[in-house]
N, CA, C and O atoms as a GROMACS GRO file, in nm:
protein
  588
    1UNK      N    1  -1.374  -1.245   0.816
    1UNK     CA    2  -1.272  -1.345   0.838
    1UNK      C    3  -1.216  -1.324   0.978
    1UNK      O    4  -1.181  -1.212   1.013
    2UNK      N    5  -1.203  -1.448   1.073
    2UNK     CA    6  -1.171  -1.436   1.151
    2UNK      C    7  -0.994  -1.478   1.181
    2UNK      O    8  -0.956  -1.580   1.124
    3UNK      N    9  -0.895  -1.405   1.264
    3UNK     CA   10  -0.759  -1.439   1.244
    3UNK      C   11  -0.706  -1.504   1.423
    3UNK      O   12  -0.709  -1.476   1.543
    4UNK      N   13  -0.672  -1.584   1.346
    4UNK     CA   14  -0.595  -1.636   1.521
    4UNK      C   15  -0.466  -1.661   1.496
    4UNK      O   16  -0.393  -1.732   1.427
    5UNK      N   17  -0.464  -1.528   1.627
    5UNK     CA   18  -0.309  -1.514   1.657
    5UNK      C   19  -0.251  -1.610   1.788
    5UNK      O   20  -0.170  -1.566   1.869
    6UNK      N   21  -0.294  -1.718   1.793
    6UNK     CA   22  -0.270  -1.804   1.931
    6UNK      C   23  -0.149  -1.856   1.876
    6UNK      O   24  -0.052  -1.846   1.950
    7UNK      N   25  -0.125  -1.924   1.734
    7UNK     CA   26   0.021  -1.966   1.666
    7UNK      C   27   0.128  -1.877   1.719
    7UNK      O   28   0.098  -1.757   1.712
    8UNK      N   29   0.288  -1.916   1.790
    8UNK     CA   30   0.359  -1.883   1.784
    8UNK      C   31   0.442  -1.844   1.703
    8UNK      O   32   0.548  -1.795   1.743
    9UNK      N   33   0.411  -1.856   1.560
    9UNK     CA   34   0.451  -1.905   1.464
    9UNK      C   35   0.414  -1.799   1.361
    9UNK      O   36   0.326  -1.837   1.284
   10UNK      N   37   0.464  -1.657   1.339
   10UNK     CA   38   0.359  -1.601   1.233
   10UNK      C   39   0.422  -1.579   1.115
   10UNK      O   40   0.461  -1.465   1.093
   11UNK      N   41   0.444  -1.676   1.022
   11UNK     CA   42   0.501  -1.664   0.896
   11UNK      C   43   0.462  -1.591   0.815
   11UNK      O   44   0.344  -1.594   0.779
   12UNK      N   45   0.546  -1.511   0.768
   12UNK     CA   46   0.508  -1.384   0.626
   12UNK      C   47   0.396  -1.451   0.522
   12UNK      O   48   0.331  -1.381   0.444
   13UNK      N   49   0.379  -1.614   0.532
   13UNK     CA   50   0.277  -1.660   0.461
   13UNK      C   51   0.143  -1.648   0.504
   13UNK      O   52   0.050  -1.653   0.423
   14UNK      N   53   0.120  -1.629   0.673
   14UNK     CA   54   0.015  -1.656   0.731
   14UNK      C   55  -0.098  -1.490   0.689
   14UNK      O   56  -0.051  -1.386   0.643
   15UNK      N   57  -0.236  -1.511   0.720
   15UNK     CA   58  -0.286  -1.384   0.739
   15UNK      C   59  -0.275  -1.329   0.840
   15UNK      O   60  -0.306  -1.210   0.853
   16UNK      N   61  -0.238  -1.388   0.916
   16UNK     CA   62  -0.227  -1.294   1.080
   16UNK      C   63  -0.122  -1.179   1.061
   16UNK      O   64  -0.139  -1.060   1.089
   17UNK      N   65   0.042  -1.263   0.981
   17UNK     CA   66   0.136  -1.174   0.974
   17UNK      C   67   0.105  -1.070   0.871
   17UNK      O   68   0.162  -0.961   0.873
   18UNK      N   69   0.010  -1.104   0.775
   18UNK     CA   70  -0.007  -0.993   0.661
   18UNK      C   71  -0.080  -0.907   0.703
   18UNK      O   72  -0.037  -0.798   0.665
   19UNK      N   73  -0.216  -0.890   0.793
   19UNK     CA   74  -0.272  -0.789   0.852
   19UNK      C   75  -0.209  -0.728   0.957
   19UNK      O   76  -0.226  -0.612   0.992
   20UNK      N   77  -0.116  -0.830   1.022
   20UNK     CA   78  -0.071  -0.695   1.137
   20UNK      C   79   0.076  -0.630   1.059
   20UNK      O   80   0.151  -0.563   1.129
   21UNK      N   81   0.104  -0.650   0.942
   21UNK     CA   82   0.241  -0.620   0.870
   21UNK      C   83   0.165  -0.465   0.818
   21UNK      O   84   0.236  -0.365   0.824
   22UNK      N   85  -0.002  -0.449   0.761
   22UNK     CA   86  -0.048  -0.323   0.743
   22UNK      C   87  -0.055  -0.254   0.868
   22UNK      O   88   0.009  -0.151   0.882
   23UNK      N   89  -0.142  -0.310   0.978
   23UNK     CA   90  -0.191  -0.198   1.084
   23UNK      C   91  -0.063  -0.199   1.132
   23UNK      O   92  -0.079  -0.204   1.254
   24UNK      N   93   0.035  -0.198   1.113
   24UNK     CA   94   0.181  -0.181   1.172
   24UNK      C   95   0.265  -0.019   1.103
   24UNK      O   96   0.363   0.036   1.155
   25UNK      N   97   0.184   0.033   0.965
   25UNK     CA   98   0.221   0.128   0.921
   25UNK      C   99   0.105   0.222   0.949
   25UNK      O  100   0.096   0.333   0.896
   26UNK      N  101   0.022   0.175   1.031
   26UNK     CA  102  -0.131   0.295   1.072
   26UNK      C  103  -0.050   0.411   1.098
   26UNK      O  104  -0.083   0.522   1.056
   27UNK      N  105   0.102   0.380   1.195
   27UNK     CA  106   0.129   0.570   1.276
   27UNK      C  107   0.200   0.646   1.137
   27UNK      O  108   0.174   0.766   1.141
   28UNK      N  109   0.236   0.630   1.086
   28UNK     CA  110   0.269   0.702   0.931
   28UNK      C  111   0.200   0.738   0.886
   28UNK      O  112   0.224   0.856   0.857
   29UNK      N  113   0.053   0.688   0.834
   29UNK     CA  114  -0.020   0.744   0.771
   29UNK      C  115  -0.049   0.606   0.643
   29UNK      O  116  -0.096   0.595   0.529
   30UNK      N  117  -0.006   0.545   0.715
   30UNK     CA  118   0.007   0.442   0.556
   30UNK      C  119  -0.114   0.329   0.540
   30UNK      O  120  -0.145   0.255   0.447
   31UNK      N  121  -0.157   0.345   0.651
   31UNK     CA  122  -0.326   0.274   0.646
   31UNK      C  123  -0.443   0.368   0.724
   31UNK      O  124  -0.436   0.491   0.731
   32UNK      N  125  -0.518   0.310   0.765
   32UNK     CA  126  -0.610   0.375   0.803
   32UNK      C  127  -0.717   0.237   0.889
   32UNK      O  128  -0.809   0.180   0.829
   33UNK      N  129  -0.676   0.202   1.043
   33UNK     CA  130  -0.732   0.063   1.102
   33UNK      C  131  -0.874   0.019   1.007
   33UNK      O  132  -0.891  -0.070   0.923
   34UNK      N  133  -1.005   0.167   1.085
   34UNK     CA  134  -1.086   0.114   1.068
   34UNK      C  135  -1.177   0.033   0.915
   34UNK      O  136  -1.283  -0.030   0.911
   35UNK      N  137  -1.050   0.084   0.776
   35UNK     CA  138  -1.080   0.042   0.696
   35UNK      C  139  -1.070  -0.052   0.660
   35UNK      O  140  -1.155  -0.104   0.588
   36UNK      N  141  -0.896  -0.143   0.723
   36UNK     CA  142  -0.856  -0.248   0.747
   36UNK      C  143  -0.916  -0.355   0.799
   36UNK      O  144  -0.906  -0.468   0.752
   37UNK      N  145  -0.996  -0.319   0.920
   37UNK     CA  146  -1.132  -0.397   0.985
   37UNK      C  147  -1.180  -0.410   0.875
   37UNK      O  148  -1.124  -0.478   0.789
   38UNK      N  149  -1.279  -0.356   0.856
   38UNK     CA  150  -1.420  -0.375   0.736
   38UNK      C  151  -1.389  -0.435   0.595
   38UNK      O  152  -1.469  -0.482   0.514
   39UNK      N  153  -1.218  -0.417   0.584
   39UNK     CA  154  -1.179  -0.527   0.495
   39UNK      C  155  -1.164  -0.672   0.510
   39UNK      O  156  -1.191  -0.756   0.424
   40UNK      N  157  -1.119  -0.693   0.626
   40UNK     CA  158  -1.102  -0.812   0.673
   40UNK      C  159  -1.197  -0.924   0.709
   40UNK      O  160  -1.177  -1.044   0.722
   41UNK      N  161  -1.360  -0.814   0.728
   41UNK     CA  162  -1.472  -0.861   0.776
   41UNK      C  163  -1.518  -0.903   0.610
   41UNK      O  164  -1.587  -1.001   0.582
   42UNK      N  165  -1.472  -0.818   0.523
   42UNK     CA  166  -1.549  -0.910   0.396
   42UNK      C  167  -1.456  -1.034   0.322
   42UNK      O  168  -1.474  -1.088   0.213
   43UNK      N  169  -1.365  -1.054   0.409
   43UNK     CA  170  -1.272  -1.172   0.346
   43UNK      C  171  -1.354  -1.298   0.345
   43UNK      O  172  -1.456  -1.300   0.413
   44UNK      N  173  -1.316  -1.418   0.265
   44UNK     CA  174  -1.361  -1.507   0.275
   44UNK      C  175  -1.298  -1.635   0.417
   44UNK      O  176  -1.181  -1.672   0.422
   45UNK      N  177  -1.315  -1.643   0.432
   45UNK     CA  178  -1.210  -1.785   0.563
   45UNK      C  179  -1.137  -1.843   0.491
   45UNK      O  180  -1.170  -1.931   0.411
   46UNK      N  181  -1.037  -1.804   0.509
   46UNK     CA  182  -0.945  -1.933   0.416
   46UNK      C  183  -0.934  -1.887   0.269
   46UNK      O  184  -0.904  -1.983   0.199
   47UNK      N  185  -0.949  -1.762   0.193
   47UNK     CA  186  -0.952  -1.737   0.090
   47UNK      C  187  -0.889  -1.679  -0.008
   47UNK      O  188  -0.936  -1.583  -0.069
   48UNK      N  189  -0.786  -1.729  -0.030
   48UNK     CA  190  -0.614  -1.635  -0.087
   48UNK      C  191  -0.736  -1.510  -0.160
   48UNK      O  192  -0.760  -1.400  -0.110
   49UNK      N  193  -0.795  -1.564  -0.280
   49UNK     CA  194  -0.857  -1.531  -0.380
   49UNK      C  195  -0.951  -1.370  -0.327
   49UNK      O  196  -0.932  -1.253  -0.361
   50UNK      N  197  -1.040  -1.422  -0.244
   50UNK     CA  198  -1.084  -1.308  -0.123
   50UNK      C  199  -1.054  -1.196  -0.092
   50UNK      O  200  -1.114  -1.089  -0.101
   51UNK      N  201  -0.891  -1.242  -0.028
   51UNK     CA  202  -0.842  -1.186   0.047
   51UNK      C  203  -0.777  -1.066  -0.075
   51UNK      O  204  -0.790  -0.943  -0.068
   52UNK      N  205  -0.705  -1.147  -0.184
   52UNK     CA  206  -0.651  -1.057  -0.259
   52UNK      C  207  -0.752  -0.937  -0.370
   52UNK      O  208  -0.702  -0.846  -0.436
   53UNK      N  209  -0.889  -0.971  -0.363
   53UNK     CA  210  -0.966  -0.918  -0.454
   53UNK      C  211  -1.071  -0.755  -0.389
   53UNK      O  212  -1.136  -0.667  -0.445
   54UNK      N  213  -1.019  -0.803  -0.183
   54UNK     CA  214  -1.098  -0.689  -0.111
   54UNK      C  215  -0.981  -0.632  -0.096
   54UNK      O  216  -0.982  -0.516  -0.137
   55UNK      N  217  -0.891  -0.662  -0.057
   55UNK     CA  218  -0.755  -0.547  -0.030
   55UNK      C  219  -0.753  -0.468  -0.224
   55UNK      O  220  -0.740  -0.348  -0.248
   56UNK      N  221  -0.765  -0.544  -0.296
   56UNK     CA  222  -0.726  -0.472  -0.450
   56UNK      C  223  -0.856  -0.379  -0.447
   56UNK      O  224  -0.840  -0.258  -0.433
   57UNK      N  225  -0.976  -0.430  -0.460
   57UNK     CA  226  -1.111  -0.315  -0.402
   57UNK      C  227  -1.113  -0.221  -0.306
   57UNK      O  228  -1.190  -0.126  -0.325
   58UNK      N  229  -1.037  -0.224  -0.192
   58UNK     CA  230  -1.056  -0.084  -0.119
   58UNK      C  231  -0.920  -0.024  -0.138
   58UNK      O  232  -0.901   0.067  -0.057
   59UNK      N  233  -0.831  -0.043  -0.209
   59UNK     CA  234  -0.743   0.018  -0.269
   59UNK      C  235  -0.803   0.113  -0.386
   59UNK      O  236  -0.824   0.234  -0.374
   60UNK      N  237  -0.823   0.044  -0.489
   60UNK     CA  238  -0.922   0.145  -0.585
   60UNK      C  239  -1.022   0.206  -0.512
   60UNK      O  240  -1.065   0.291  -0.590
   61UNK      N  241  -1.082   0.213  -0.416
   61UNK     CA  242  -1.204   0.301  -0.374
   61UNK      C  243  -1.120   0.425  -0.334
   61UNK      O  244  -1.155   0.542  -0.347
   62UNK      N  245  -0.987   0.371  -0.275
   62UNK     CA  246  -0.938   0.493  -0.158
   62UNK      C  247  -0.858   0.577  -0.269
   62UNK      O  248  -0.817   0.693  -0.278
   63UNK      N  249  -0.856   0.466  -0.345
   63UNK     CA  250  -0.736   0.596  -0.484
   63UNK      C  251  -0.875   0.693  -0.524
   63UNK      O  252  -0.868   0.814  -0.547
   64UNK      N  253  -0.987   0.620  -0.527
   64UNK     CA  254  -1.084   0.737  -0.611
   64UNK      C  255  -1.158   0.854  -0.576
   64UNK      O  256  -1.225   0.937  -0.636
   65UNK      N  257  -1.096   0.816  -0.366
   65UNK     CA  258  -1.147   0.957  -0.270
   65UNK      C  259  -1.040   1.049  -0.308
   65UNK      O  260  -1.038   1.172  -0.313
   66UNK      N  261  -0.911   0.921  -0.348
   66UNK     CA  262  -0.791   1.026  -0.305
   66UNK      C  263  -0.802   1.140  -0.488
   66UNK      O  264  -0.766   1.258  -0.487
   67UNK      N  265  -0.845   1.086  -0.592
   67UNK     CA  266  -0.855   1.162  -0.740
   67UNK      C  267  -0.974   1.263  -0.688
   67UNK      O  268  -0.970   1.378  -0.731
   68UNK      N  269  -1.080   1.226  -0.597
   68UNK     CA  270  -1.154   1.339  -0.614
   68UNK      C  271  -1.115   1.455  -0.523
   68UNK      O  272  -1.134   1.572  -0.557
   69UNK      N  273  -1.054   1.417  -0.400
   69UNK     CA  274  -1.002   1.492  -0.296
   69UNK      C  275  -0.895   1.594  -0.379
   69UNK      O  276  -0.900   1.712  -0.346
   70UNK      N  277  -0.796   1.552  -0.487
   70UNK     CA  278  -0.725   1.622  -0.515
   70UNK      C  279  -0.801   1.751  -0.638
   70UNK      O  280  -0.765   1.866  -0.663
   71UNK      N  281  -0.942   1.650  -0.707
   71UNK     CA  282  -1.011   1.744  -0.768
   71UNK      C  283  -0.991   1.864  -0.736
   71UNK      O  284  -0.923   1.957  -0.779
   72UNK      N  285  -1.098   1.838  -0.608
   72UNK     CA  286  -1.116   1.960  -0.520
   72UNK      C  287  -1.042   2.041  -0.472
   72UNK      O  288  -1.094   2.151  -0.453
   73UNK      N  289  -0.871   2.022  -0.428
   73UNK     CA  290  -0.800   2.114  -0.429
   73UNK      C  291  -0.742   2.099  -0.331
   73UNK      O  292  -0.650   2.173  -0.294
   74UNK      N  293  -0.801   1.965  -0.248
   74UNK     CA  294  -0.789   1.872  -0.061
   74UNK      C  295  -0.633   1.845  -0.113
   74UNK      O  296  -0.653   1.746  -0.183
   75UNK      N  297  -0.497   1.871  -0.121
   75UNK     CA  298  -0.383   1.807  -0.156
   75UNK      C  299  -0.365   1.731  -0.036
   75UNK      O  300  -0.346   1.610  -0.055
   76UNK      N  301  -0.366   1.785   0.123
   76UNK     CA  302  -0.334   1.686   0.205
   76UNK      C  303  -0.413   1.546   0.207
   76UNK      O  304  -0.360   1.440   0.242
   77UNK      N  305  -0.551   1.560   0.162
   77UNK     CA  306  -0.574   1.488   0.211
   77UNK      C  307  -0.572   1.343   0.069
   77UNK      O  308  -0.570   1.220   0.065
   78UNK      N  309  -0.574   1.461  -0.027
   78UNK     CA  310  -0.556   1.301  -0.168
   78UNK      C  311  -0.426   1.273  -0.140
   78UNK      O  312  -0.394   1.162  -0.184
   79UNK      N  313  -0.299   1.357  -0.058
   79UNK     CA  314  -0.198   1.268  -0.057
   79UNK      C  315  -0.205   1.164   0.040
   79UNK      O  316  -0.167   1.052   0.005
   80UNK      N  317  -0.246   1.182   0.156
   80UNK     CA  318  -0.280   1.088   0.260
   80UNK      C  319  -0.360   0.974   0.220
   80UNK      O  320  -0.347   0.865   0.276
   81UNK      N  321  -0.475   1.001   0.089
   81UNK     CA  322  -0.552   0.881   0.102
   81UNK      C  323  -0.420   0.797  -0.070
   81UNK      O  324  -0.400   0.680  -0.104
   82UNK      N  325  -0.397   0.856  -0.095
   82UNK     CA  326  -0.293   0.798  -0.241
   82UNK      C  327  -0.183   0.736  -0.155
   82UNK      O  328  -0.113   0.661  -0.223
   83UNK      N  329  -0.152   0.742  -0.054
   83UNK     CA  330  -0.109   0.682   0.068
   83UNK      C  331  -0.095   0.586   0.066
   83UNK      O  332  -0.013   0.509   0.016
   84UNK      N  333  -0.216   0.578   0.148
   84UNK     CA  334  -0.249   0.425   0.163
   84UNK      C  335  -0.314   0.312   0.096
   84UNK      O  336  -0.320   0.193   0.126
   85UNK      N  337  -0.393   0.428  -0.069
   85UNK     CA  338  -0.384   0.335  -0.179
   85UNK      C  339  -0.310   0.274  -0.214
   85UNK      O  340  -0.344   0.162  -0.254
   86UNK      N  341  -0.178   0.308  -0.216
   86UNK     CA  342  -0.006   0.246  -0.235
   86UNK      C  343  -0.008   0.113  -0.138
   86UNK      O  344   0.048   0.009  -0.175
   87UNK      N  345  -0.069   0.123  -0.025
   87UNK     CA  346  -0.007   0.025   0.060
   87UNK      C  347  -0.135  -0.087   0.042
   87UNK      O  348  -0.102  -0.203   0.066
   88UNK      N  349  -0.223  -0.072   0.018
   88UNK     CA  350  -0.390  -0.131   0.013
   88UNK      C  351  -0.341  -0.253  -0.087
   88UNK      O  352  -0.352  -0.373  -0.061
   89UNK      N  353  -0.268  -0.179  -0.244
   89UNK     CA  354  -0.213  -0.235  -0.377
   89UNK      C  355  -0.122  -0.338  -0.338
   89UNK      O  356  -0.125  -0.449  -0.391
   90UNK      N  357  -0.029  -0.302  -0.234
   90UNK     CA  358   0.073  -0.364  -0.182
   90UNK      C  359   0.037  -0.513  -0.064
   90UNK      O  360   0.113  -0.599  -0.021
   91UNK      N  361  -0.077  -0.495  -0.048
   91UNK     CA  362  -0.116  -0.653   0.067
   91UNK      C  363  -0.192  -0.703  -0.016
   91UNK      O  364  -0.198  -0.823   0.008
   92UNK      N  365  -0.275  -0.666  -0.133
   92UNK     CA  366  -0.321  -0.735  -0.217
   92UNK      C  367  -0.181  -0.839  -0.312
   92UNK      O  368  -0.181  -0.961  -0.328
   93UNK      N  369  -0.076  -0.739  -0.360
   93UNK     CA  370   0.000  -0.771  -0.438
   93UNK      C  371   0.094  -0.896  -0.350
   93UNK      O  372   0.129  -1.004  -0.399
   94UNK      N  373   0.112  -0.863  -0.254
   94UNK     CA  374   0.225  -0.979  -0.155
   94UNK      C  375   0.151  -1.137  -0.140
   94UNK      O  376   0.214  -1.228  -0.087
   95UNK      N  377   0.002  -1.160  -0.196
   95UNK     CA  378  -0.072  -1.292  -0.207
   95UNK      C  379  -0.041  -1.347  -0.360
   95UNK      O  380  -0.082  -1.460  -0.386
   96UNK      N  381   0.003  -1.302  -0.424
   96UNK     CA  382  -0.023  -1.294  -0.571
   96UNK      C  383   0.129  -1.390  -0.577
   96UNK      O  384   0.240  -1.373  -0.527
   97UNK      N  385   0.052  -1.526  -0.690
   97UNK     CA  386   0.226  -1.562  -0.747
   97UNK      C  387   0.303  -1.529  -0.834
   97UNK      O  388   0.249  -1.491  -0.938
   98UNK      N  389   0.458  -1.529  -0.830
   98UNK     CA  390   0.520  -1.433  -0.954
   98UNK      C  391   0.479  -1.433  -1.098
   98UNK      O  392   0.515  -1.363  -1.192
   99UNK      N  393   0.390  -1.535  -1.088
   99UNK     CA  394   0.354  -1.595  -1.249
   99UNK      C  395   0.184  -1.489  -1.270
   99UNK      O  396   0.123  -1.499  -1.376
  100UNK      N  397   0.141  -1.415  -1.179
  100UNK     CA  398   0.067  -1.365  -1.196
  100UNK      C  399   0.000  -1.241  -1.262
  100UNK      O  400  -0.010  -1.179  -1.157
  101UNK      N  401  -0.048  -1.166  -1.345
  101UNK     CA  402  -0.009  -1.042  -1.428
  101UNK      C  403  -0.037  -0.937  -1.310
  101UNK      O  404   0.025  -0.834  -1.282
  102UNK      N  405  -0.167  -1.002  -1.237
  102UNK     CA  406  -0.206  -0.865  -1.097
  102UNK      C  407  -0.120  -0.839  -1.025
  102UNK      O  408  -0.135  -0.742  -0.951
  103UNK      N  409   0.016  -0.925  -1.018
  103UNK     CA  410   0.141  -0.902  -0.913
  103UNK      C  411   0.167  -0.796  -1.017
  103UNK      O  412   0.202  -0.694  -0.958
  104UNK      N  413   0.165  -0.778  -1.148
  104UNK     CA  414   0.293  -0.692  -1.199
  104UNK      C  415   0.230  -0.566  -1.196
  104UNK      O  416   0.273  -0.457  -1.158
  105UNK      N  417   0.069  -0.615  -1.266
  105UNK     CA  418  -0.034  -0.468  -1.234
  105UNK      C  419  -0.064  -0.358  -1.093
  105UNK      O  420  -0.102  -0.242  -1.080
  106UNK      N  421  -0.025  -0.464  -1.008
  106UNK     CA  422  -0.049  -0.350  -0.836
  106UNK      C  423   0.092  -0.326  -0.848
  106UNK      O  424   0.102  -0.213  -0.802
  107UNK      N  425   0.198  -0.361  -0.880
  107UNK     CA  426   0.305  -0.318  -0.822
  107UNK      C  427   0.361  -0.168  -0.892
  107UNK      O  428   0.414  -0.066  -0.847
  108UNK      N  429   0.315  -0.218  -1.039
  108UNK     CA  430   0.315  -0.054  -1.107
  108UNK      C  431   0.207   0.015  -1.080
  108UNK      O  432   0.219   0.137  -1.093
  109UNK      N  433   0.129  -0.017  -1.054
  109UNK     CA  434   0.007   0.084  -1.002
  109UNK      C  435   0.069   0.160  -0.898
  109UNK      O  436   0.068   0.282  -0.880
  110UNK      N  437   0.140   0.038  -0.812
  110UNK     CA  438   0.193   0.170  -0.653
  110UNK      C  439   0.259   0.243  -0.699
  110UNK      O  440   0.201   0.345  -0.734
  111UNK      N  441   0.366   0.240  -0.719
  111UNK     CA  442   0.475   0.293  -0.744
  111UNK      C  443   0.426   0.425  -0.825
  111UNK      O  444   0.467   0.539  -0.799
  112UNK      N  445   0.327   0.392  -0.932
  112UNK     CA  446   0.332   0.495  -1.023
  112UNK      C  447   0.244   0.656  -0.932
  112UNK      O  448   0.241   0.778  -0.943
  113UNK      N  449   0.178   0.530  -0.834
  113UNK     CA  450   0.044   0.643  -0.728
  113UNK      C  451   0.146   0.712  -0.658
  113UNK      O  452   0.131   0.835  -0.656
  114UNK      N  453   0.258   0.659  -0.592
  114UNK     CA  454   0.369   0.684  -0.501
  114UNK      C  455   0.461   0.813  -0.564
  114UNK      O  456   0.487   0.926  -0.524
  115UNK      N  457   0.490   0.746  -0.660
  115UNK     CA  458   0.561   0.907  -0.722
  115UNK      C  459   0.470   1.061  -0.790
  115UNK      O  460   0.503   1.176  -0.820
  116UNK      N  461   0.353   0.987  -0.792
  116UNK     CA  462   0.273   1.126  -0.809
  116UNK      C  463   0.244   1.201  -0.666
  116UNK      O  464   0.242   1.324  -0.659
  117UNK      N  465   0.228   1.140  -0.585
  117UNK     CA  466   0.246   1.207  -0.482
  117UNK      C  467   0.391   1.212  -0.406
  117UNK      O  468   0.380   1.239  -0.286
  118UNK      N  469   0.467   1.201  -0.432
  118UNK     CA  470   0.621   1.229  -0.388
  118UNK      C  471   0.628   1.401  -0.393
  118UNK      O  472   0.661   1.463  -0.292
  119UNK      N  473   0.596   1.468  -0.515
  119UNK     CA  474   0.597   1.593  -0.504
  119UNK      C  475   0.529   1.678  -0.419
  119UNK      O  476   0.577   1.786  -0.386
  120UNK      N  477   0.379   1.624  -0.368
  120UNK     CA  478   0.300   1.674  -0.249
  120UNK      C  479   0.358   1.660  -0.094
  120UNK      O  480   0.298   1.705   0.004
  121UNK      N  481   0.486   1.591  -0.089
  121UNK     CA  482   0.530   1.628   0.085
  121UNK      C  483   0.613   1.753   0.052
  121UNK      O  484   0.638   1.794  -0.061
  122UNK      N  485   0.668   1.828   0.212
  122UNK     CA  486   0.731   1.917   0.240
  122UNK      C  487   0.825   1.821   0.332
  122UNK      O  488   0.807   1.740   0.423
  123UNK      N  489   0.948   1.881   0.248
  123UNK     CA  490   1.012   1.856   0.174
  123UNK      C  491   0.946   1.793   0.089
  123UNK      O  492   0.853   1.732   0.141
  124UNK      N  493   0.956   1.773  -0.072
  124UNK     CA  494   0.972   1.697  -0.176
  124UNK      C  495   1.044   1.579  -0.190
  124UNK      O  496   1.166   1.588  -0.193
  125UNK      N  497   0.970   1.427  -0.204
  125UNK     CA  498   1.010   1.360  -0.186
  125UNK      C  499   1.098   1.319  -0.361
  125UNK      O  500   1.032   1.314  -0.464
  126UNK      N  501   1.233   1.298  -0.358
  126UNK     CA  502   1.325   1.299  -0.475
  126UNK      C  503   1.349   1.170  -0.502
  126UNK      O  504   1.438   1.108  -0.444
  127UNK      N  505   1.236   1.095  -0.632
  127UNK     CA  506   1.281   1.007  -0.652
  127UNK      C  507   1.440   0.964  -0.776
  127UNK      O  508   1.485   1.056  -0.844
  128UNK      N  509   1.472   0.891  -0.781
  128UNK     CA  510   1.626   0.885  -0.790
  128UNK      C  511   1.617   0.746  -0.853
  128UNK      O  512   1.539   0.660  -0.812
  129UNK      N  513   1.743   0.719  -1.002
  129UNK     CA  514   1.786   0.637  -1.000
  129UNK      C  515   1.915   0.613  -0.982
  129UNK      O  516   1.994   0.674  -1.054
  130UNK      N  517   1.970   0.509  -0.871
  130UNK     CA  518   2.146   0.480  -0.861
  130UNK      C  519   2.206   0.431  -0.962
  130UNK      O  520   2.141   0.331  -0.993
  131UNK      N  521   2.321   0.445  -1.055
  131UNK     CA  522   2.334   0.351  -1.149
  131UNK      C  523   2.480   0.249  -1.075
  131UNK      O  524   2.588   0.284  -1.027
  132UNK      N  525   2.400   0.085  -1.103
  132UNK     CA  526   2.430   0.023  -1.057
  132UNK      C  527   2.552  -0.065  -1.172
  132UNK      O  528   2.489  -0.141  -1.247
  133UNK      N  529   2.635  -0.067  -1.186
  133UNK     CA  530   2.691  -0.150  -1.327
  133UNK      C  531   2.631  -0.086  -1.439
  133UNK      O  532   2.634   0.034  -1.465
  134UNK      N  533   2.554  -0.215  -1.530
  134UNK     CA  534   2.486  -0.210  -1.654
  134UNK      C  535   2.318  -0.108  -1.612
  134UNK      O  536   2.255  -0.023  -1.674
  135UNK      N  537   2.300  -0.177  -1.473
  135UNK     CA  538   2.170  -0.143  -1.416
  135UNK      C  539   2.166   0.019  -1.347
  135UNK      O  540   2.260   0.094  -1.320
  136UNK      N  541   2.007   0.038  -1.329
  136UNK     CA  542   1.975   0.120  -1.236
  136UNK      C  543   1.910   0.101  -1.143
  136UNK      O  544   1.823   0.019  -1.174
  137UNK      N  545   1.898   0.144  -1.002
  137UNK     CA  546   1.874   0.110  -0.910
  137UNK      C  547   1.770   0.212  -0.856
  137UNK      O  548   1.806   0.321  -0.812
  138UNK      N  549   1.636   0.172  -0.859
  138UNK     CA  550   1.550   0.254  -0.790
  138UNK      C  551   1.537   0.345  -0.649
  138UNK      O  552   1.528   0.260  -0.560
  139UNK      N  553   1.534   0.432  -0.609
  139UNK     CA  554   1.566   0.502  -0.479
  139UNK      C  555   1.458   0.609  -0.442
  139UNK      O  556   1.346   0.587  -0.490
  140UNK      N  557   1.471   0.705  -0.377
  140UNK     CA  558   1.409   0.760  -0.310
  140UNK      C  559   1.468   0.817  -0.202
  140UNK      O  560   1.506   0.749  -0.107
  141UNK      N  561   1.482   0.964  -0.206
  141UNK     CA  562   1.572   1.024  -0.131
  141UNK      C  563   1.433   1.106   0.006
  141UNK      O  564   1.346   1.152  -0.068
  142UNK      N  565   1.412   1.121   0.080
  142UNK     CA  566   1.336   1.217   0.176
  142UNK      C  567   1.428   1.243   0.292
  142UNK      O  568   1.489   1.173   0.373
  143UNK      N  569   1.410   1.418   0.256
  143UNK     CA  570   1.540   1.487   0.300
  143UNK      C  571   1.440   1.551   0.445
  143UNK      O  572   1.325   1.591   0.429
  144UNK      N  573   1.514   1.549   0.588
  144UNK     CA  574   1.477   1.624   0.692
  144UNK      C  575   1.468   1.773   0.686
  144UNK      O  576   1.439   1.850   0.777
  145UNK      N  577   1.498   1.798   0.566
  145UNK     CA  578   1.411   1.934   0.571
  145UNK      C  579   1.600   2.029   0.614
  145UNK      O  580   1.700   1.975   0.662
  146UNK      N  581   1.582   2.166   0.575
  146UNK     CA  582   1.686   2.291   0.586
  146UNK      C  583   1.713   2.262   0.751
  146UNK      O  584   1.626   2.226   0.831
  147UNK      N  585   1.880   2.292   0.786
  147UNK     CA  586   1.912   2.227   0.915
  147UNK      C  587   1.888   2.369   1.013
  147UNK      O  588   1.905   2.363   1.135
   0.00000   0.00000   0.00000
């Protein structure tokens, strides 16, 4: 799929803004370009459907380096690739309409990949609920570490 960024115009609806909204978290660790390429190259032109079914596919591939990586005993590196499985779930999930079950399925999928690896940073990442009123409020504390 080819993307043109010549529009002044890049609405959170467009694909231009949704691929450069991922390679925009590459310096974190939260994608990985050249996979992003080779995803983009199997999109269809014009293809919500496409688009949402190769981002949900190299999401599951990268969760299944990241299950064997941790097999093996690799923690940096299944956390790094459970990473960006989280975020892979997450550009698939942002095409999806609210009426959709795969919006509800990637979004607990991340989250649930996200807090299993919360315990693999240094510092420990502390997930948290705020209680809000009746409600609770999801959070996530990551502390800079002993001063």
């Amino acid at each position: 799929m080819q993307l043109d960024f010549r529009g002044r115009n890049m609405d959170v609806a467009t694909y231009p803004f949704r691929f450069m909204r991922i390679l925009g978290i590459a310096g974190t660790g939260g994608c990985e370009p050249s996979e992003c390429f080779l995803t983009l190259e199997r999109i269809k032109p014009n293809d919500e459907q496409s688009w949402i079914r190769e981002w949900a596919a190299l999401a599951e591939r990268i969760e299944r380096q990241a299950d064997k990586f941790l097999q093996d005993g690799e923690t940096l590196a299944a956390r790094q690739a459970y990473l960006r499985a989280t975020a892979y779930y997450q550009v698939a999930m942002f095409s999806l309409s609210p009426v959709d079950q795969r919006l509800f399925d990637y979004l607990i999928h991340s989250r649930e990949l996200f807090h299993k690896i919360a315990g693999m940073f240094s510092p420990q990442i502390e997930i948290l609920n705020i209680p809000f009123g009746e409600a609770r409020l999801p959070a996530y504390f990551l502390s800079a570490g002993k001063p």
